[in-house]
C-alpha positions in Angstrom: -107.3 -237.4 12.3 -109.7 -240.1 13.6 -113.2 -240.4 14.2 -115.6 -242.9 16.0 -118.8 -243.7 14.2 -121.4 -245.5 16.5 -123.6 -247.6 14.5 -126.1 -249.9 16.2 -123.8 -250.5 19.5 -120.4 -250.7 17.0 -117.4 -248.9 17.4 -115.3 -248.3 14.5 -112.6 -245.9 13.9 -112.3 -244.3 11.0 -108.9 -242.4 9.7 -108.4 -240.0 6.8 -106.5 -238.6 4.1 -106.5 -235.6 1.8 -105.5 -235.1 -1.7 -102.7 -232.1 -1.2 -102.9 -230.8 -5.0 -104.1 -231.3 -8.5 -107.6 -231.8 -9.7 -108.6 -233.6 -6.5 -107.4 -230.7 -4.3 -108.8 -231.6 -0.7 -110.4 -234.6 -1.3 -110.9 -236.3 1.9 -110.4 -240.3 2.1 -111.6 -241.8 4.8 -110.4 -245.7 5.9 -110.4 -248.1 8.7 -107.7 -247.7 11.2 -105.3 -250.4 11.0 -102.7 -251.5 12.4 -101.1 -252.8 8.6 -101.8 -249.1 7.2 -99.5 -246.0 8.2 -100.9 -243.8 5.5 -98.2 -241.2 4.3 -98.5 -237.6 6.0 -99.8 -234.8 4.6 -96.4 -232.7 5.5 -94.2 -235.8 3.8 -96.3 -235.4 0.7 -96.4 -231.9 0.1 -92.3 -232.5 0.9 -92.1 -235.4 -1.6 -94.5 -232.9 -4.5 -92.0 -230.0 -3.9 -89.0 -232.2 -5.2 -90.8 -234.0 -7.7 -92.3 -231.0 -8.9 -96.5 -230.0 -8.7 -97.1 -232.0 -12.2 -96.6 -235.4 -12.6 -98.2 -235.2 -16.0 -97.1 -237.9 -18.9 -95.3 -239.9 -16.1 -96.2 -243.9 -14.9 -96.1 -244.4 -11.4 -96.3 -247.3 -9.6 -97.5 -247.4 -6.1 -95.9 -250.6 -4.1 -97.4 -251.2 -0.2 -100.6 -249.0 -1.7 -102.3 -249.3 1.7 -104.6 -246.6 1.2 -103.4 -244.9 -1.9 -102.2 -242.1 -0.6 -99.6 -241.8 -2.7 -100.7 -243.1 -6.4 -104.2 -241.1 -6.0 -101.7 -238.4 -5.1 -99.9 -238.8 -8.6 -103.3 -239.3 -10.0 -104.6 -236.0 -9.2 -101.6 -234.1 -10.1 -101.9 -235.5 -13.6 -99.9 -238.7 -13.6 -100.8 -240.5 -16.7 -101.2 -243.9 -15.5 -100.5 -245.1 -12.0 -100.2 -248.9 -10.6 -101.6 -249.8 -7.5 -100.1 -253.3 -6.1 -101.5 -254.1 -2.0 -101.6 -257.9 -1.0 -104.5 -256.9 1.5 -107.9 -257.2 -0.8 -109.6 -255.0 1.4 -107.4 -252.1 0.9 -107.2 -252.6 -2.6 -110.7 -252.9 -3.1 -110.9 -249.7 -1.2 -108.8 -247.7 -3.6 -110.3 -249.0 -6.7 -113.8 -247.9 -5.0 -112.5 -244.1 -4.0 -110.4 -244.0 -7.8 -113.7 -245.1 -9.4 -116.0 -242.7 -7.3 -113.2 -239.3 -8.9 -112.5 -240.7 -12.3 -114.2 -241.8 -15.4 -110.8 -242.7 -17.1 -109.3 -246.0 -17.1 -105.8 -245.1 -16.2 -105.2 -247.1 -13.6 -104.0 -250.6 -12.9 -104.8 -252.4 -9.7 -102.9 -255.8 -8.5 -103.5 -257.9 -5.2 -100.0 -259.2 -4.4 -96.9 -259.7 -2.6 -95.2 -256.4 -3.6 -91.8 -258.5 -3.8 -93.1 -261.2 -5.6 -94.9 -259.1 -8.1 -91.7 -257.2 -8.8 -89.7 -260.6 -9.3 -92.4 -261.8 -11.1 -92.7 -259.0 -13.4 -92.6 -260.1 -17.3 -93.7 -256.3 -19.6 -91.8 -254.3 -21.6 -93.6 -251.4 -19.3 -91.6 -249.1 -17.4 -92.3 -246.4 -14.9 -90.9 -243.1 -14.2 -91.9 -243.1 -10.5 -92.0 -245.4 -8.1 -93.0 -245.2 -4.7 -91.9 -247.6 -1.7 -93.4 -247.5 1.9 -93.4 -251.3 3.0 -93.9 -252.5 6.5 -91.5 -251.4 9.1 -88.7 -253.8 10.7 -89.3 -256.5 7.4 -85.9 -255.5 5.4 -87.7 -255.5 2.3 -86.5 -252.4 0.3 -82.8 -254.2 -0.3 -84.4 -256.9 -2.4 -87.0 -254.9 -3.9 -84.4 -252.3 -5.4 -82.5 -255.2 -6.4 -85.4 -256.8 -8.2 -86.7 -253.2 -9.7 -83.0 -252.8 -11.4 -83.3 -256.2 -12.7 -86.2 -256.3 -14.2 -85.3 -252.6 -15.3 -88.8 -251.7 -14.4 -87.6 -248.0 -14.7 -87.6 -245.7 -17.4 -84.3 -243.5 -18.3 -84.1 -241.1 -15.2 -86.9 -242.4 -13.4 -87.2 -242.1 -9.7 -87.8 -243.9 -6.6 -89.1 -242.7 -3.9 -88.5 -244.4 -0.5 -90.2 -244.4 3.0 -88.8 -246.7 5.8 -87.9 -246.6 9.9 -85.3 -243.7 10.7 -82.8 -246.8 11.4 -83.3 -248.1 8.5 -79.3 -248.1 6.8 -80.3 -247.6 3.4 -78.1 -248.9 0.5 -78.5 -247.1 -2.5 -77.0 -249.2 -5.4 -74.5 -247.7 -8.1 -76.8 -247.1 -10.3 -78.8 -244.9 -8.5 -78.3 -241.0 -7.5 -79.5 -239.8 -4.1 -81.5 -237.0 -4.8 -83.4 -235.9 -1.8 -83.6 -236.9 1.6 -85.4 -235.9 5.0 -86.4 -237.6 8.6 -89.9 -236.1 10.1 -90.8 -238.2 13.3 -90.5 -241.8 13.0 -89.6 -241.8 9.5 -87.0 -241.2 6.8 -87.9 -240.1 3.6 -85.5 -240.5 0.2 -86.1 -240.1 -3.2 -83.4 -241.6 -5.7 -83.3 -241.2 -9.8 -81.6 -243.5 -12.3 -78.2 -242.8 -13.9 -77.4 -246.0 -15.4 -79.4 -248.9 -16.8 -78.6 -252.2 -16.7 -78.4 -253.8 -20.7 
């Protein structure tokens, strides 16, 4: 949905998203419409939520290409218990950290301007996540790398999850150590979500 707010001869247009369950139920989050943002559909999440299951509660996510947070203020809301944002736009990420601020009181959230990849290779914590979602640009044939760098750095927990969203053309390589768990193409886009059998020593 999309809405044009004139304000002393200005046109901007605005977008939205809505929280599709947990405590934030049908919250609405408004942004500027952007070429650089292709927020994540309410149809796909409520898809993605019906694999992963309604609760996300005890699990760390972390929320790669943020844009507007769809996704990790998704996981927030259905109880994740700590989500990281990393965007390399400031704007967007200032953004999120504004609408997460304006819902929560709890500091349970992380939030990192940066390349996504170079955050990934760059990563140094003992930290891992049980969930991670990736929706990078379109056409940039960044998801290759980035799962090689994720398994590297062995970023995931012991059956954590990744969840993937790319261009239908996209011929995604899942590595061995990885199960396909779930996949489905709505419009323009595939969607996959992957788990974990092996770690790397």
């Amino acid at each position: 949905m999309s809405c044009i707010i004139i304000n002393e001869m200005k046109i901007e247009k605005k977008g939205e998203i809505r929280i599709t369950g947990g405590k934030w139920k049908g919250k609405k989050i408004y942004f500027d419409i952007s070429e650089d943002l292709r927020p994540t559909p309410d149809r796909a999440k409520e898809t993605l939520f019906n694999w992963l299951g309604q609760n996300l509660s005890e699990m760390n996510c972390l929320d790669l290409f943020s844009g507007t947070g769809a996704l990790g203020l998704e996981a927030v809301s259905r109880g994740a218990k700590r989500v990281t944002f990393v965007e390399k736009n400031k704007d967007f990420l200032q953004k999120i950290e504004k609408v997460y601020l304006e819902m929560s009181m709890k500091e349970n959230c992380d939030f990192f301007c940066a390349e996504c990849l170079d955050w990934v290779k760059n990563y140094k914590s003992d930290f891992k996540y049980d969930l991670i979602f990736i929706d990078p640009p379109f056409n940039n044939n960044l998801i290759d790398d980035l799962l090689k760098n994720i398994l590297n750095k062995n970023l995931l927990s012991k059956g954590g999850k990744i969840y993937f969203e790319f261009e239908k053309n996209f011929n995604l390589k899942i590595p061995e150590s990885l199960s396909l768990k779930k996949e489905k193409s709505m419009g323009r886009k595939s969607y996959v979500l992957a788990e974990v059998i092996c770690l790397s020593s």
